[in-house]
N, C-alpha and C positions, 0 to 999 in steps of 0.2 A: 289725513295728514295735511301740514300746511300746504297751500296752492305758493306758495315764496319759491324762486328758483334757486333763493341763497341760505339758507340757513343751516347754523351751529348751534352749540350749546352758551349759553351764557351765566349759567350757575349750576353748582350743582349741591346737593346735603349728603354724607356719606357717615354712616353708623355700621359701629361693629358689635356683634348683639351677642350678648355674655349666653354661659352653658342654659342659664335656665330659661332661654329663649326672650328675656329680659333686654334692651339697649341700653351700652353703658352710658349713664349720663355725662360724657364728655362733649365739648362745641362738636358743630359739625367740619367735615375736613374737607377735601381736595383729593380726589384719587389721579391716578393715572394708570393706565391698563396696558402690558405689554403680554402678546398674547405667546411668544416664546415657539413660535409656530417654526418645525425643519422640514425643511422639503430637499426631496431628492432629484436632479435633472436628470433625466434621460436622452442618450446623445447619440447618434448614428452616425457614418462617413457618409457626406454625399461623394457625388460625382467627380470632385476634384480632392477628395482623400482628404477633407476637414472636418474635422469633425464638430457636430452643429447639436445644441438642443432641438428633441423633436419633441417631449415633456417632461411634465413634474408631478408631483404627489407628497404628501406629507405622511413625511414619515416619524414624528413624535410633536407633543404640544407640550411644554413647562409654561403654563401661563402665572404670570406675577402681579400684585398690582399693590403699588404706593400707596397710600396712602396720606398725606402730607399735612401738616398742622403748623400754623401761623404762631409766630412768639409768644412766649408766655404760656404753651401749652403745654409744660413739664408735671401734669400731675400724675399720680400713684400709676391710677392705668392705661397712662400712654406710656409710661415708661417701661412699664411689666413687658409691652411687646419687644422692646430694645433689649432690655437685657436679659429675657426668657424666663423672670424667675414675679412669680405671684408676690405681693402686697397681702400680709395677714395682721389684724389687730394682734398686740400682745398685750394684754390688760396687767400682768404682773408688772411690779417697778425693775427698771432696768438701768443699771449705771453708765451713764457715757459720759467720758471726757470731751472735754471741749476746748476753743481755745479763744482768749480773751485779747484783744489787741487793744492797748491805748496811748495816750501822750499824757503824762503823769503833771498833773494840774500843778498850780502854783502853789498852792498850797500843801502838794504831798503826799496828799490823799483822795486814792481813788474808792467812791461807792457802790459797792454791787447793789443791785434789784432789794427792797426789802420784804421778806420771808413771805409778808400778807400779800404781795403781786404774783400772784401764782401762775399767772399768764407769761410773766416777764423771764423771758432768757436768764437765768443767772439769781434768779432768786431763790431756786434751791443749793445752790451751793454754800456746801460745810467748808466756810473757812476755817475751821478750827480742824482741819481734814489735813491730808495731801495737797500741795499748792504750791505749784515749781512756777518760777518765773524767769525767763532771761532776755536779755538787752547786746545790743552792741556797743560793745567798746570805742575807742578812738582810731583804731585801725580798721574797724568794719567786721569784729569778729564778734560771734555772739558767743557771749558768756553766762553763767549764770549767778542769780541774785543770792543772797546768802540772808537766812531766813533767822529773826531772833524772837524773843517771847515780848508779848505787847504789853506795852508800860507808858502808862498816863504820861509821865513826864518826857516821855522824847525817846530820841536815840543815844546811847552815850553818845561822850565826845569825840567828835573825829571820826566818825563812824560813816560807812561809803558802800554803797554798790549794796545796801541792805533793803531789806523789807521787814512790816510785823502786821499780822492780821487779828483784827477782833469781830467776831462772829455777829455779836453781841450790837454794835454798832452798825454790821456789814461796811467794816471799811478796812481799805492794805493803805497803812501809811509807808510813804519812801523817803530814805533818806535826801539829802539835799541836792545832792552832786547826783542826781536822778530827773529833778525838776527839770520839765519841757522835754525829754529822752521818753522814746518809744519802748514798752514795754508789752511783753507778747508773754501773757499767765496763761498755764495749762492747770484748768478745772477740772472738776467732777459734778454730777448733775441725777439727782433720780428722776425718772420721769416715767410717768404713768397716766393713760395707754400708750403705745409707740404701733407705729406702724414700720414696717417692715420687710426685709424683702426672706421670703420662705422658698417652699419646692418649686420647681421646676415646671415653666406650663407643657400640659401635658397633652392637653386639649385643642381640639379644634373651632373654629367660631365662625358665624355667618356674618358676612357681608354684604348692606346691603345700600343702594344708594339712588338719590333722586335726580336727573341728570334734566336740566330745564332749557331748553332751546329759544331760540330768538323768539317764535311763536309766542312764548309763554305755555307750552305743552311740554307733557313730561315723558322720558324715558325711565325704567324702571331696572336698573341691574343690580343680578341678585347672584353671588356667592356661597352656597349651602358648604363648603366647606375649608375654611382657609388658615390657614398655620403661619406663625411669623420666621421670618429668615433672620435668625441671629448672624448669623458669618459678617462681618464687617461693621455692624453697628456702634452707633457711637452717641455719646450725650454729649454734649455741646450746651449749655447754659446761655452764652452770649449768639447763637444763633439765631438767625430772623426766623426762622422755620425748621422742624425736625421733621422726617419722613419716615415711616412704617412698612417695611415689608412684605407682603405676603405670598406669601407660593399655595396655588389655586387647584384643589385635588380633587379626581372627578368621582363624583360617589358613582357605587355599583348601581348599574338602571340607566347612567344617563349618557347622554354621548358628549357633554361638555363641561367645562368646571363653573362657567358660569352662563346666564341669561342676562341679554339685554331683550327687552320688551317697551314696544311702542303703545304709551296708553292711551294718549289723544285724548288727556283730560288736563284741564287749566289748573295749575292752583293757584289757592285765593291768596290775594293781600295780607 
């Protein structure tokens, strides 16, 4: 070990390694360890009838540990641990509605994605489908649009608070008295594959982590069996950082849930 009379840790890498002993390719995180340790005081009267600690002992360990992940770190399987439930491909086509928000241009006419943008949000949508749209009125209430059959020549006369959609073009023309007004369409969308959220995790997963000290030498703690704690979790989107739970369970054989181990080996640049 280092001859330093001061030294901490100053990085660390932290991976939690899927059932088939695999790590999931997610960055690496930030742990924090609370080892959930109870102890019991043992207390006597001395000489003047006070009663005094004369010791202790631990009488249960719940150890937990964070896990924490920097922004932008909302994908499939970090999230599985928050909300307890697995990410499975579904390769059949699967209908979800959606919802479209715009400022209806000057001209009338809004364009969805065309059919060939297979990539694009809103290119599979059948306008000639189901297709509700609604707006706020002049008092701030939201009403909805009142939907007619699309005709080269326009809207009749006098005609207001209307829409018409042709597939064929991918375009919703709006009436006039629409022009510059916020208009919020509820779609439909096939899409194929979708990812999703399925059963229940049910399993347990190892954790494991590289903890690097001032030195530039490493620590090594290592997790053989940790479970995530739903109770309280939350997704949070606009968060600088989300944090992972895990409550740390001792397998039969060993007398702790997890190892910290001093390796006294550098790693490289």
């Amino acid at each position: 070990m280092s001859t330093k009379h001061f030294e901490t840790f100053k990085g660390q890498r932290v991976y939690i390694r899927r059932p088939d002993g695999g790590a999931f390719a997610i960055p690496s995180a930030q742990m924090k360890l609370a080892t959930g340790i109870q102890e019991r005081i043992q207390t006597a009267v001395n000489r003047e009838g006070i009663q005094v600690p004369v010791d202790q002992y631990v009488t249960s360990e719940d150890p937990q540990l964070s896990v924490m992940y920097r922004a932008g770190q909302y994908q499939p399987e970090v999230m599985q641990f928050i909300l307890g439930r697995v990410f499975e491909t579904v390769s059949t086509s699967t209908s979800i509605s959606f919802e479209e928000e715009a400022v209806v241009p000057s001209d009338g006419l809004y364009r969805f994605p065309a059919t060939t943008e297979t990539d694009a949000l809103g290119a599979g949508v059948d306008l000639a489908g189901p297709l509700v749209i609604t707006t706020k009125n002049d008092l701030g209430v939201t009403i909805p649009l009142t939907r007619v059959n699309w005709d080269n020549d326009g809207f009749a006369a006098n005609a207001t608070l209307s829409f018409m959609a042709n597939n064929t073009t991918r375009q919703v023309r709006f009436t006039n008295d629409l022009i510059g007004r916020t208009v919020v369409m509820v779609v439909s969308q096939s899409f194929q594959p979708t990812l999703r959220m399925a059963g229940a995790i049910t399993t347990t997963f190892e954790i494991g982590a590289l903890l690097i000290n001032t030195s530039g030498r490493v620590w090594r703690f290592y997790a053989p069996a940790a479970r995530p704690v739903l109770d309280g979790g939350e997704i949070d989107p606009a968060a600088e950082e989300l944090t992972i739970n895990f409550r740390l369970f001792t397998p039969p054989g060993r007398c702790s849930a997890f190892d910290l181990v001093y390796l006294n080996k550098v790693v490289r640049c």
